[in-house]
MARBA-3410 file (N, C-alpha, C, O; in Angstrom, 1 decimal):
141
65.3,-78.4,-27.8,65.5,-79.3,-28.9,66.0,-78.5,-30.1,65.4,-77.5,-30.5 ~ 67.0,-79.0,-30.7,67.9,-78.6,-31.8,66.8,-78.2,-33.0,65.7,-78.8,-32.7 ~ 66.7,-77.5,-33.9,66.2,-77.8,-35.1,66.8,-77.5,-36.4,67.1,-76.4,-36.7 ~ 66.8,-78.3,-37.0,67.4,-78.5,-38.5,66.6,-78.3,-39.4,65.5,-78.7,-39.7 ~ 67.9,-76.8,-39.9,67.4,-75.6,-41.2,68.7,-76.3,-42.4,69.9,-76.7,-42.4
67.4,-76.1,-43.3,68.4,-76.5,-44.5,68.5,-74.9,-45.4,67.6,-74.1,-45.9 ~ 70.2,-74.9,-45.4,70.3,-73.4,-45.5,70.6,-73.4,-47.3,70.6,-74.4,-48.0 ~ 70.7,-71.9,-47.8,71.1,-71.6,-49.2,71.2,-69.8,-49.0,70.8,-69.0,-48.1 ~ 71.9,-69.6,-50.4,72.4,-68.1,-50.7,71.9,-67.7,-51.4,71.4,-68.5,-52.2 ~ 71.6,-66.3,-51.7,70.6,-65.1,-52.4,71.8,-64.1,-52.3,72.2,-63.9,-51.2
72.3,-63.6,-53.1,73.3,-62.5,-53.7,74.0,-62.8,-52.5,74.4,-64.0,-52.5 ~ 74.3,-62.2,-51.5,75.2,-61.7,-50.3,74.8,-62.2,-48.8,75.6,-62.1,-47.9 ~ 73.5,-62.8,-48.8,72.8,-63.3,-48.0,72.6,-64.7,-47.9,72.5,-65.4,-48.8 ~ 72.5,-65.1,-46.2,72.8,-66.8,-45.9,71.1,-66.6,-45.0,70.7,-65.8,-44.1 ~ 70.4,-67.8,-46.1,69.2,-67.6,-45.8,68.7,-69.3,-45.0,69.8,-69.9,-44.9
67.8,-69.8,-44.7,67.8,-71.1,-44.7,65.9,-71.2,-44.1,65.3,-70.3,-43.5 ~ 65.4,-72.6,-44.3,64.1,-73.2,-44.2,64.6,-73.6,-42.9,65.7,-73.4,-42.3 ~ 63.3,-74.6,-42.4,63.1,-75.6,-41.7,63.5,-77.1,-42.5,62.8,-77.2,-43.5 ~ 64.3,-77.9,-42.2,64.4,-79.5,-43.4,62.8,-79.9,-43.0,62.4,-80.1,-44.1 ~ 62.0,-80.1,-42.5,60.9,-80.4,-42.6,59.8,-80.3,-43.5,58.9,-81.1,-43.7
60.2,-78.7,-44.1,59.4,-78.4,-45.0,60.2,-78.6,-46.7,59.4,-78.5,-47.6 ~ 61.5,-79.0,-47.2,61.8,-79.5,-47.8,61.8,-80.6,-48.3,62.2,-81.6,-47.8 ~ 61.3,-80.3,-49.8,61.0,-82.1,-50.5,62.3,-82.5,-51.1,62.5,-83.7,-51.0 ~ 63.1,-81.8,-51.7,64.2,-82.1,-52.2,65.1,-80.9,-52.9,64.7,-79.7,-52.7 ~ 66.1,-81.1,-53.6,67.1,-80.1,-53.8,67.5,-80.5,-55.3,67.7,-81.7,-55.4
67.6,-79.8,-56.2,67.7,-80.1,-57.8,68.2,-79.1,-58.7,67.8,-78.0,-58.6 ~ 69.0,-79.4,-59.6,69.5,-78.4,-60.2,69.3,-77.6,-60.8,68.5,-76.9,-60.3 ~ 69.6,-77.2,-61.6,68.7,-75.9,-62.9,67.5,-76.3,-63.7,68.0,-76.2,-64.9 ~ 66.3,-76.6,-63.8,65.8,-77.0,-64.6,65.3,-76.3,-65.7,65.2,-75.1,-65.6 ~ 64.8,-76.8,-66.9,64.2,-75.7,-67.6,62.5,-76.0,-67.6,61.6,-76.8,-67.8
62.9,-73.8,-67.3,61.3,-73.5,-66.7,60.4,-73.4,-68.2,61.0,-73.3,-69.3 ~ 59.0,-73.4,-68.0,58.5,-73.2,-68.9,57.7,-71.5,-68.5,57.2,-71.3,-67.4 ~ 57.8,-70.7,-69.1,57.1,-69.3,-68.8,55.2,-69.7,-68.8,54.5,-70.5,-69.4 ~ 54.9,-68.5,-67.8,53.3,-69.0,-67.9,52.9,-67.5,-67.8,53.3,-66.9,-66.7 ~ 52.1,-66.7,-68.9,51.6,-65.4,-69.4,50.7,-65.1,-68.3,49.7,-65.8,-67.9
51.1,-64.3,-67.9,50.5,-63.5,-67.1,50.9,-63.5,-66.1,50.5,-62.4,-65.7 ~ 51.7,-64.2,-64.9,51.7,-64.5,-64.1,52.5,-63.6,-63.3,53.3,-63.0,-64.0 ~ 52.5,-63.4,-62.3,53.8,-62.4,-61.5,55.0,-62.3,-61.9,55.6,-63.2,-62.4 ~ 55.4,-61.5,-61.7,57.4,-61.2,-61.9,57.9,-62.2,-61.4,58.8,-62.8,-61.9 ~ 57.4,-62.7,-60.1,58.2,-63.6,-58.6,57.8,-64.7,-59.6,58.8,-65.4,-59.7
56.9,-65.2,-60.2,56.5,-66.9,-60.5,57.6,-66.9,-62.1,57.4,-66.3,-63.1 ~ 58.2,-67.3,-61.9,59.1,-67.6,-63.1,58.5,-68.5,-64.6,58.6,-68.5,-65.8 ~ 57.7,-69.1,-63.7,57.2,-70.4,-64.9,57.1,-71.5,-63.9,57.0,-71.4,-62.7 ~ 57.1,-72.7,-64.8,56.5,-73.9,-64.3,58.1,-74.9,-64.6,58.9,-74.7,-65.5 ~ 58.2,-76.2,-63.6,59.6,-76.8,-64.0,58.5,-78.5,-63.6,57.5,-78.6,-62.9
59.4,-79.5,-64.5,58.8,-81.1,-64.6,60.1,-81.5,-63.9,61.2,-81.4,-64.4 ~ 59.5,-82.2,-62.4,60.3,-82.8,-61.6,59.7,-84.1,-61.6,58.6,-84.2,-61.1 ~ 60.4,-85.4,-62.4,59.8,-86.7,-62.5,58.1,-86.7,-62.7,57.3,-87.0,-61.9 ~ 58.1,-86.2,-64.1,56.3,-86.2,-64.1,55.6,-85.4,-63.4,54.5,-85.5,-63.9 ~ 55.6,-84.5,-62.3,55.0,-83.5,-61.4,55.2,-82.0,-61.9,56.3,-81.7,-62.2
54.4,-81.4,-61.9,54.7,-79.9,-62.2,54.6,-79.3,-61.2,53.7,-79.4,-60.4 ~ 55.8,-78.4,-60.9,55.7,-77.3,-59.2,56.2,-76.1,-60.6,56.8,-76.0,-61.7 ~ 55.3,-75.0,-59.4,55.8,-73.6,-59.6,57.4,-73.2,-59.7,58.1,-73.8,-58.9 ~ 57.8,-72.6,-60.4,59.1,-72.3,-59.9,59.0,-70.2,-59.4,58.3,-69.3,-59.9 ~ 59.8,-70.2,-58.5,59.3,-68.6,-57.6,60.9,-69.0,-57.7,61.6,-70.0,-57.5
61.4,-66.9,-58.2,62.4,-66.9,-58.3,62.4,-65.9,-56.8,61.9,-64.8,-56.7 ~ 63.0,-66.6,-56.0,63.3,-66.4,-54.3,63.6,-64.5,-54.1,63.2,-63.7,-53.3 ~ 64.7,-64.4,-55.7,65.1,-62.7,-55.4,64.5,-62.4,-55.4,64.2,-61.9,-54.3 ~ 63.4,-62.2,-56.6,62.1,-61.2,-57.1,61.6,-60.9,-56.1,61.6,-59.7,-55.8 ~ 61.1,-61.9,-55.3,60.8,-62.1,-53.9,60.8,-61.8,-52.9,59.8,-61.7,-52.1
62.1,-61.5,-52.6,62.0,-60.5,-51.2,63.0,-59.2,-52.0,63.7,-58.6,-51.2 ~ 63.0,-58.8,-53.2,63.3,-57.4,-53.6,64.8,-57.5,-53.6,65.6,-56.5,-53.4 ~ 64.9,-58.4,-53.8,67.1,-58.3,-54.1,67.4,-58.2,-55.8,66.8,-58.6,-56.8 ~ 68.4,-57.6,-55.5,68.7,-57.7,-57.7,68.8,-58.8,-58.6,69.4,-59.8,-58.2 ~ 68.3,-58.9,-59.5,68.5,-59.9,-60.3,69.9,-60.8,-60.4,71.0,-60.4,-59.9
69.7,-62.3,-61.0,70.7,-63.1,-60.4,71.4,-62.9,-62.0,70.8,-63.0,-63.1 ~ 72.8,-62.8,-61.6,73.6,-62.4,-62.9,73.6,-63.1,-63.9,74.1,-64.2,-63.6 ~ 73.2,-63.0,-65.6,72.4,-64.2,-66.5,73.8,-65.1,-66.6,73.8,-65.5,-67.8 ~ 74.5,-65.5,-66.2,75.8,-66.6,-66.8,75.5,-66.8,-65.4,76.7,-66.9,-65.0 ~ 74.5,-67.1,-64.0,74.7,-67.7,-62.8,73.3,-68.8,-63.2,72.3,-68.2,-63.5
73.4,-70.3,-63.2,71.8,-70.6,-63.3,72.0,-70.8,-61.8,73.1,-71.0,-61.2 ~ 70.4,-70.9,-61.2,69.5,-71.2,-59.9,69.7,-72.5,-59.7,69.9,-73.4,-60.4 ~ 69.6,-72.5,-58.6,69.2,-74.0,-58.2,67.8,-74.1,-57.2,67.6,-73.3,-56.3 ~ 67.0,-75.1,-57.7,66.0,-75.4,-56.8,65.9,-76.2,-55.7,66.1,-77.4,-55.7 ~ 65.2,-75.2,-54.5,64.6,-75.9,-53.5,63.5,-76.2,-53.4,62.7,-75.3,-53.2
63.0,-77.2,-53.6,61.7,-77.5,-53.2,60.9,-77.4,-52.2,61.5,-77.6,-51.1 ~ 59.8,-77.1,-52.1,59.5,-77.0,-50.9,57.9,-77.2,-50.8,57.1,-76.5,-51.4 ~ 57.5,-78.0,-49.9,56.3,-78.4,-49.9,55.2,-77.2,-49.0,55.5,-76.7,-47.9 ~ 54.1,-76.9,-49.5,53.4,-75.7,-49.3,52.0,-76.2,-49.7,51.5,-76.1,-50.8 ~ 51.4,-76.8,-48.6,50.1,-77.2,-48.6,49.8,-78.7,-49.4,50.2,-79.6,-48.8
49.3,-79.0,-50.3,49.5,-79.8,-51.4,50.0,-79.8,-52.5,49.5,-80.5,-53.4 ~ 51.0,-79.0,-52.7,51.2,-78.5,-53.7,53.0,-78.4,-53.4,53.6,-78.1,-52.4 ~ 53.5,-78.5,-54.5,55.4,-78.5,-54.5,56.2,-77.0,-55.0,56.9,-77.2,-56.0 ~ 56.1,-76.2,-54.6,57.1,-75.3,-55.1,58.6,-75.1,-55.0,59.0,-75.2,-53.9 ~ 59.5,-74.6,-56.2,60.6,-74.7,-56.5,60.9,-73.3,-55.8,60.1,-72.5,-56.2
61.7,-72.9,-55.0,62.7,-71.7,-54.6,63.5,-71.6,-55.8,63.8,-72.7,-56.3 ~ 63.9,-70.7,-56.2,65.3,-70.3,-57.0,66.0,-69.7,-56.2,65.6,-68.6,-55.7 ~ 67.4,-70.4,-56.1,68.4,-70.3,-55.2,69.4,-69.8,-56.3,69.3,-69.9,-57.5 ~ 70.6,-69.2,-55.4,71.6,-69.0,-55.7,72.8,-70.2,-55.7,73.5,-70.4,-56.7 ~ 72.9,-71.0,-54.2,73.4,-71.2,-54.1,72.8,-72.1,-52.6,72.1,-71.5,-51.8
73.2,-73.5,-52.5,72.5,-74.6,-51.7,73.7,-75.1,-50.7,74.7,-75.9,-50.9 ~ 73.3,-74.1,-48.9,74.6,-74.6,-48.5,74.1,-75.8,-47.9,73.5,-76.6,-48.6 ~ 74.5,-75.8,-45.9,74.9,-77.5,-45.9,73.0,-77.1,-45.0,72.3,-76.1,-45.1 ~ 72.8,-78.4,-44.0,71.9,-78.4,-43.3,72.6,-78.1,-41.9,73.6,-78.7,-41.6 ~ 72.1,-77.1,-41.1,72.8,-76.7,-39.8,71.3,-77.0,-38.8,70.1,-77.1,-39.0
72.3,-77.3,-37.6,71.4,-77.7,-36.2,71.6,-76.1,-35.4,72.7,-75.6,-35.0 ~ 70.2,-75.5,-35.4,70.1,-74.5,-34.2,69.7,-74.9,-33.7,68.9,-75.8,-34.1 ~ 69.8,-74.4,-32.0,69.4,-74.7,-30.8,68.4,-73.5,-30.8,68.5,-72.8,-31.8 ~ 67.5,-73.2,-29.8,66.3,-72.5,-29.6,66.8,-71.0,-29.1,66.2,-70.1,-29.5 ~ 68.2,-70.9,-28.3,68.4,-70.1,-27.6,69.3,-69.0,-28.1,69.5,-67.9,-27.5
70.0,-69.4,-29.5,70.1,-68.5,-30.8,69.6,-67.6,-31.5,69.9,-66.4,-31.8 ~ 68.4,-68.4,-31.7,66.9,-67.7,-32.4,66.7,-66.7,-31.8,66.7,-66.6,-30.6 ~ 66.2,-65.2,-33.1,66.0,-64.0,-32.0,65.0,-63.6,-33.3,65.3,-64.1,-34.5 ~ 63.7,-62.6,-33.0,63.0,-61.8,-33.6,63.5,-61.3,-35.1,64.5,-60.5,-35.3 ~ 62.8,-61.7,-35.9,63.3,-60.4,-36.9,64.1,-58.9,-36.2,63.8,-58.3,-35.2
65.2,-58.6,-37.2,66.0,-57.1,-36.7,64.7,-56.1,-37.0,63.8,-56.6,-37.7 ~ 64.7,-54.9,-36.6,63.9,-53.9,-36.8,64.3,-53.4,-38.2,63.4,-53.1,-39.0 ~ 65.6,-53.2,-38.5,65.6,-52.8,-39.8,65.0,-53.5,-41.1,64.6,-53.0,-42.2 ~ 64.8,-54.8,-40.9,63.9,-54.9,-42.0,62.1,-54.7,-42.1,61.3,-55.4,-41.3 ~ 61.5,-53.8,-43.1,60.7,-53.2,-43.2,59.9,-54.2,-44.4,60.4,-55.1,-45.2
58.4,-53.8,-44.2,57.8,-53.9,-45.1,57.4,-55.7,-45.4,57.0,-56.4,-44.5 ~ 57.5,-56.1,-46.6,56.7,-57.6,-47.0,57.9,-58.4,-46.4,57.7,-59.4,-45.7 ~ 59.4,-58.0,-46.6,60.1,-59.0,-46.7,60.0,-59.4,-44.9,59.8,-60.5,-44.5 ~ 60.1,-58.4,-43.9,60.0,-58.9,-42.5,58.7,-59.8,-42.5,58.4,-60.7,-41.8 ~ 58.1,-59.5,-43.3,56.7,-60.5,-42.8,57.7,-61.9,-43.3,57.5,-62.8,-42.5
58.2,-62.0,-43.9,58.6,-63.2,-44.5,59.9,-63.9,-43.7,60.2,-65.1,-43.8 ~ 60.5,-63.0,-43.0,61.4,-63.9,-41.7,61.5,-64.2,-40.7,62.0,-63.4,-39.9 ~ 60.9,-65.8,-40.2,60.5,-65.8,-39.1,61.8,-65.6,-37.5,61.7,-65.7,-36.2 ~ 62.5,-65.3,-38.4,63.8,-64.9,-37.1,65.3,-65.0,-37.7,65.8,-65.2,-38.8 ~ 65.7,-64.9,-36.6,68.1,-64.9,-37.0,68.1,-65.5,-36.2,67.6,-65.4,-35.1
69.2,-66.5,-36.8,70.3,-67.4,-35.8,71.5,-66.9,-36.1,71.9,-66.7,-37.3 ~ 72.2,-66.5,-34.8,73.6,-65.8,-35.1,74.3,-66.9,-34.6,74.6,-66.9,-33.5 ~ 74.6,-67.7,-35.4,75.7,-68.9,-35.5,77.7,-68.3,-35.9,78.2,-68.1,-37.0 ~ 78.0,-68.3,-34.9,79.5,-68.6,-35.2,79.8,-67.2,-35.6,79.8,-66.3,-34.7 ~ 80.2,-67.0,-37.0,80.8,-65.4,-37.3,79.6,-64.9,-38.5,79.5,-63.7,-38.9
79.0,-65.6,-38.8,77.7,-64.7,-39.2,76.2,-65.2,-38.5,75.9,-66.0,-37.6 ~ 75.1,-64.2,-39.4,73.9,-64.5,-39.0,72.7,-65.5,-40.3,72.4,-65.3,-41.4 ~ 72.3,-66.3,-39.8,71.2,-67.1,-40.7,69.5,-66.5,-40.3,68.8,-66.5,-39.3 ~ 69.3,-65.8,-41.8,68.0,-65.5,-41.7,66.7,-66.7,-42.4,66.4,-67.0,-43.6 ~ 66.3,-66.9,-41.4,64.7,-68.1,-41.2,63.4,-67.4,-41.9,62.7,-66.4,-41.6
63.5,-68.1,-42.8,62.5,-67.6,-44.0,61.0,-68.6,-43.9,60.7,-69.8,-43.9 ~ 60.3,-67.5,-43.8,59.0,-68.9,-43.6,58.4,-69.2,-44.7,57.6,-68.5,-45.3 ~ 58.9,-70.4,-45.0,58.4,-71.1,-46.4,56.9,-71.0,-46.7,56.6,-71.2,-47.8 ~ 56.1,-70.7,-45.9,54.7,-70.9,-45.9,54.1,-69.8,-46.3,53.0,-69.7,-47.0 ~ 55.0,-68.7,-45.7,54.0,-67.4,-46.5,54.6,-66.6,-47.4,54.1,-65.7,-48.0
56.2,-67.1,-47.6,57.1,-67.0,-49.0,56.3,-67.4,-50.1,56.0,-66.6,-50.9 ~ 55.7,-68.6,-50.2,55.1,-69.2,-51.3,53.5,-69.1,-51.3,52.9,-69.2,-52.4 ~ 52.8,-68.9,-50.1,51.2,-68.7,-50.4,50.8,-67.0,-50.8,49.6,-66.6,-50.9 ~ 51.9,-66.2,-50.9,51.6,-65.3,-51.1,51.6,-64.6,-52.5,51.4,-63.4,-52.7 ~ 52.0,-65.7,-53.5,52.0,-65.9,-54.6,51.4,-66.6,-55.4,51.3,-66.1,-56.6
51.1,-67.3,-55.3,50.0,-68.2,-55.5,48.8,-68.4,-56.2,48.1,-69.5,-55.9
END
């Protein structure tokens, strides 16, 4: 059975969820800063009356800062009871992988960020890395 990842970009990289765990897709919002809080939690953003976290996705898995004349766009993403924003670079389309694509995290990636990909789909002429929303965001928290 097919499953449909709703994909997006991080500097150089084509990253994508499960659409299941997506609540929705929105554009730049403005965050509010919250003292103290990690590097990765950017602040807080008001999506129709609701407050989600916003987690800037780079900070996150250790990629360089996103260049200040680029704004983010948010993914949402549902994580327990609770709504958090991804900061994306860039929001591509929703792709159908089949099962038999899907392969292990590569060995080269080390450390927090492999905990955080649950595998590669080598689709077509590149590869899509499967990010698990679940321990992207509870690990910040």
């Amino acid at each position: 059975m097919d499953t449909r990842i709703s994909t997006f970009y991080l500097d150089r990289f084509w990253f994508g969820v499960e659409v299941d765990h997506v609540q929705e897709v929105i554009r730049c919002q403005e965050i509010t800063p919250v003292p103290l809080a990690p590097a990765m939690v950017r602040g807080l953003i008001n999506i129709r009356g609701q407050i989600a976290t916003a987690l800037d996705l780079r900070q996150r898995l250790g990629l360089p800062e996103r260049p200040v004349d680029q704004l983010p766009m948010n993914l949402v993403v549902r994580a327990g009871d609770e709504r958090v924003s991804l900061l994306v670079d860039k929001i591509g389309d929703i792709v159908k992988v089949e099962p038999e694509v899907f392969e292990p995290p590569p060995e080269i990636l080390e450390g927090e960020v492999r905990q955080l990909i649950l595998g590669v789909c080598k689709l077509e002429d590149r590869c899509l890395l499967i990010l698990d929303s679940d321990k992207t965001v509870n690990g910040t928290l």
